[in-house]
N, C-alpha and C positions, 0 to 999 in steps of 0.2 A: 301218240295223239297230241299235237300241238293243243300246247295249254294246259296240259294233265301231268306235267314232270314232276310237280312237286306233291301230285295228290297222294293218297293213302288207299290204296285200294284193297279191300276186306272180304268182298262175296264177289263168286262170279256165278252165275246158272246157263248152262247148256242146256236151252230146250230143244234143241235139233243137231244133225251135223251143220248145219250151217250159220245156226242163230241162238245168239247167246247174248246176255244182260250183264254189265259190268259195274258195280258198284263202288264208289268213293264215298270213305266215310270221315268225317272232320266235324267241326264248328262252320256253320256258318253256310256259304258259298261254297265251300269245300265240299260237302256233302252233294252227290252227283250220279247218277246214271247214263250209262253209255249203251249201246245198241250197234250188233253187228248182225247183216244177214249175208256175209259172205264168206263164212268161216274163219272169220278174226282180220282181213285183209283191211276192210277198212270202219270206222268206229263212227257213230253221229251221238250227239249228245241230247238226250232225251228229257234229263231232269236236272235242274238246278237248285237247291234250296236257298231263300233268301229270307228263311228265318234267322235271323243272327244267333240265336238261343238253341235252337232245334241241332241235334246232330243225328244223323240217322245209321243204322245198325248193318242192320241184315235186310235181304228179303226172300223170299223164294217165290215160285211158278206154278200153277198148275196145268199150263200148257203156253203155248209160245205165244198166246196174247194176253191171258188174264194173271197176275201178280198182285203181290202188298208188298211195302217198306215200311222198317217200323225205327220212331225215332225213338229220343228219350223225350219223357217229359216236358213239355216246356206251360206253365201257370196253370199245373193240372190239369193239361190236356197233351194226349199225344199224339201228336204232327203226323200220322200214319198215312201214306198215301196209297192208291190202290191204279190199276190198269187192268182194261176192259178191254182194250185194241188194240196193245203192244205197241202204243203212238205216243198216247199219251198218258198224264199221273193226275189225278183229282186227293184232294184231303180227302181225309174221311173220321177222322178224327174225332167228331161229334157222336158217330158211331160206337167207338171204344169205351170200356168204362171210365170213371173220371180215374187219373193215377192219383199215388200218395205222394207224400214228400220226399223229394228223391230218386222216385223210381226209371227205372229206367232199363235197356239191354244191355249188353256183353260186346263190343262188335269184334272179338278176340278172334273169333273165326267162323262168320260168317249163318251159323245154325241156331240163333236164338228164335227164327222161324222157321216152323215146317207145315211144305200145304201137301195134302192126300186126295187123292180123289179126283172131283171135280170141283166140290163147295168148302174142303175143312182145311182149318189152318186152327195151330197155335203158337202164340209168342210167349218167350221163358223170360222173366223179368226179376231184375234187385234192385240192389241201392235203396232198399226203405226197409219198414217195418215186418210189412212180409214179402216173401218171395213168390208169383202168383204165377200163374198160367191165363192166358187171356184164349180164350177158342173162340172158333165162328163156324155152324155148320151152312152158309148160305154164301159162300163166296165171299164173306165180310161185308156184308147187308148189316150183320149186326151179332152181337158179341159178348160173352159172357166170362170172369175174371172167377179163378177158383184158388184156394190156399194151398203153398204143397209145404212139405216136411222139413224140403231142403236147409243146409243152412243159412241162416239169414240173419236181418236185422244191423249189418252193417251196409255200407256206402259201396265196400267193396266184396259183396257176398250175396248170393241166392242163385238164381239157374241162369247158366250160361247157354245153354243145348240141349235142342229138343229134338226129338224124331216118332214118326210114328210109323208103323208095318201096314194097319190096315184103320178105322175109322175108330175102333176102340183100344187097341193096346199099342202103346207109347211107353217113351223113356226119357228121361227130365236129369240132366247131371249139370254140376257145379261147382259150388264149395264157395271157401272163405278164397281171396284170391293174394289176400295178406299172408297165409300163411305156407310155412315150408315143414311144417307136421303131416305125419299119418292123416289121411281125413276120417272124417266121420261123417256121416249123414251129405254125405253127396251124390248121389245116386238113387230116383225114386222111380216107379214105376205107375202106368195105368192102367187098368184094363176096359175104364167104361167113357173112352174118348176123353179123357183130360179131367173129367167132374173132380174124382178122388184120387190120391197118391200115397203111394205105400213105398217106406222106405226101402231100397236093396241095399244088398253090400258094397261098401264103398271102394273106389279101387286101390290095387296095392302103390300104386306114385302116390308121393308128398301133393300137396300142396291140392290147387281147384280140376277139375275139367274143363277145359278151353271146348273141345268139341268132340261128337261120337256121330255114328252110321251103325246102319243096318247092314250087316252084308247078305244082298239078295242072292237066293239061289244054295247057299250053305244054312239049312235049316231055320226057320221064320225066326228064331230067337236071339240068332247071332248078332253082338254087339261090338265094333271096336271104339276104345275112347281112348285120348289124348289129351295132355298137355306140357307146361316145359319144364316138367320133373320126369314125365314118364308115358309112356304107354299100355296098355290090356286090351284082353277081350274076352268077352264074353259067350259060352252057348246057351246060355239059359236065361238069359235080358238081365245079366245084375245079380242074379242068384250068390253066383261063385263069376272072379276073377282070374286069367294066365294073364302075368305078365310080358312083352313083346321084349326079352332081352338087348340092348344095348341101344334101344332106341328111349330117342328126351331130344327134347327143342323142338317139338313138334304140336303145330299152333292146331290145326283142323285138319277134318278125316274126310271121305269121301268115296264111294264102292257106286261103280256100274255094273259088279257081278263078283261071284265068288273068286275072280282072276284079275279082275281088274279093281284096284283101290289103290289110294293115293292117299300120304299125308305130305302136309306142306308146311312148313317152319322157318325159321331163322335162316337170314344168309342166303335165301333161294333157295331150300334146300327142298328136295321131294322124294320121298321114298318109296317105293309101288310093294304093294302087298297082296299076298296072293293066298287064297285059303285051298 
């Protein structure tokens, strides 16, 4: 794509074979979305940010025209945008609750949003005091911020990745992203849509979770996570941990079936995982 050479590119969403949403994420102008409907042939550029302060994360879909992107903070408000036409992006931002100091996404690998359904999404957020969960049961009409367990309370700590199965049970992981320790309290669970969160077991890699997936099709509860100490996964959403032996440098996770999942890391690297 002329003019994207030096971008940073973090999330992609496949809403179809042939139509897919590309996001760059940076400070500034760098922050961007892209749009293909010919199976990646050719790109047009749908979003620009020209907040200088804003930098924007992740987003996700819940079908090939309606989405959100979520930034970080910018004077306690978050620059989130929304599509309704798969054309175009409106703020929406006013909608959100007000952020803290600091607060902000992950855009490590692309899963600090997940939308279900038709109407629900939530965003996993740190960088402040607490580490929150923001939900929307209405397409993100409007929005409600709930406290999780995780750990938190630094700049560089609280939920990096979120997913959910069905409207009420979801999975929230993270960590400190300072640290190259055993974790603790990285890994929480939901069962009543995002409201409350209850710690699971943390996984056996050092250091944060960068990103996790459902794998659809091998039992509702299956979980893989990642990040660049390690990889696991889960049958029971967090309960207990297997390790993925010899796998590490692996940023985000991603399952279109019990056959088909992909992690992607350092160097280009991609790995396909199969259960």
């Amino acid at each position: 794509m002329p003019g994207a050479e030096t971008l940073e590119f973090r999330d992609v969403e496949g809403v179809s074979e042939r139509v897919a949403y590309l996001m760059a994420a940076g400070p500034g102008e760098d922050s961007r979305i892209y749009k293909t409907t010919d199976g990646g042939a050719h790109w047009s550029l749908q979003f620009q940010n020209h907040n200088p302060s804003a930098f924007y994360d992740c987003f996700a879909f819940w079908d090939q025209k309606r989405g959100i992107t979520f930034s970080d903070a910018v004077d306690g408000v978050f620059p989130a945008i929304r599509t309704t036409n798969g054309s175009t992006w409106q703020l929406i931002g006013s909608r959100l609750p007000a952020a803290q100091d600091g607060e902000a996404a992950f855009a490590a690998s692309g899963t600090c949003v997940a939308a279900q359904g038709g109407k629900r999404a939530w965003i996993a957020t740190g960088g402040a005091a607490r580490a929150r969960v923001l939900a929307t049961t209405d397409g993100g009409n409007s929005w409600t911020a709930y406290n999780t367990p995780i750990t938190q309370g630094t700049p560089i700590s609280g939920g990096i990745s979120i997913a959910f199965r069905d409207p009420h049970h979801g999975i929230l992981a993270g960590g400190d992203l300072g640290s190259s320790s055993p974790p603790t309290d990285n890994v929480a669970v939901s069962r009543d849509g995002g409201a409350t969160w209850t710690l699971a077991s943390p996984t056996p890699f050092a250091s944060a979770v960068y990103g996790l997936a459902y794998v659809p099709g091998y039992g509702q509860r299956t979980v893989v996570a990642t990040g660049p100490a390690g990889a696991a996964w889960s049958s029971n959403e967090g309960d207990s941990w297997t390790s993925l032996p010899g796998v590490s440098g692996f940023w985000a996770v991603a399952f279109a079936g019990r056959s088909a999942g992909w992690l992607v890391g350092v160097n280009g690297t991609i790995l396909k995982v199969s259960f």
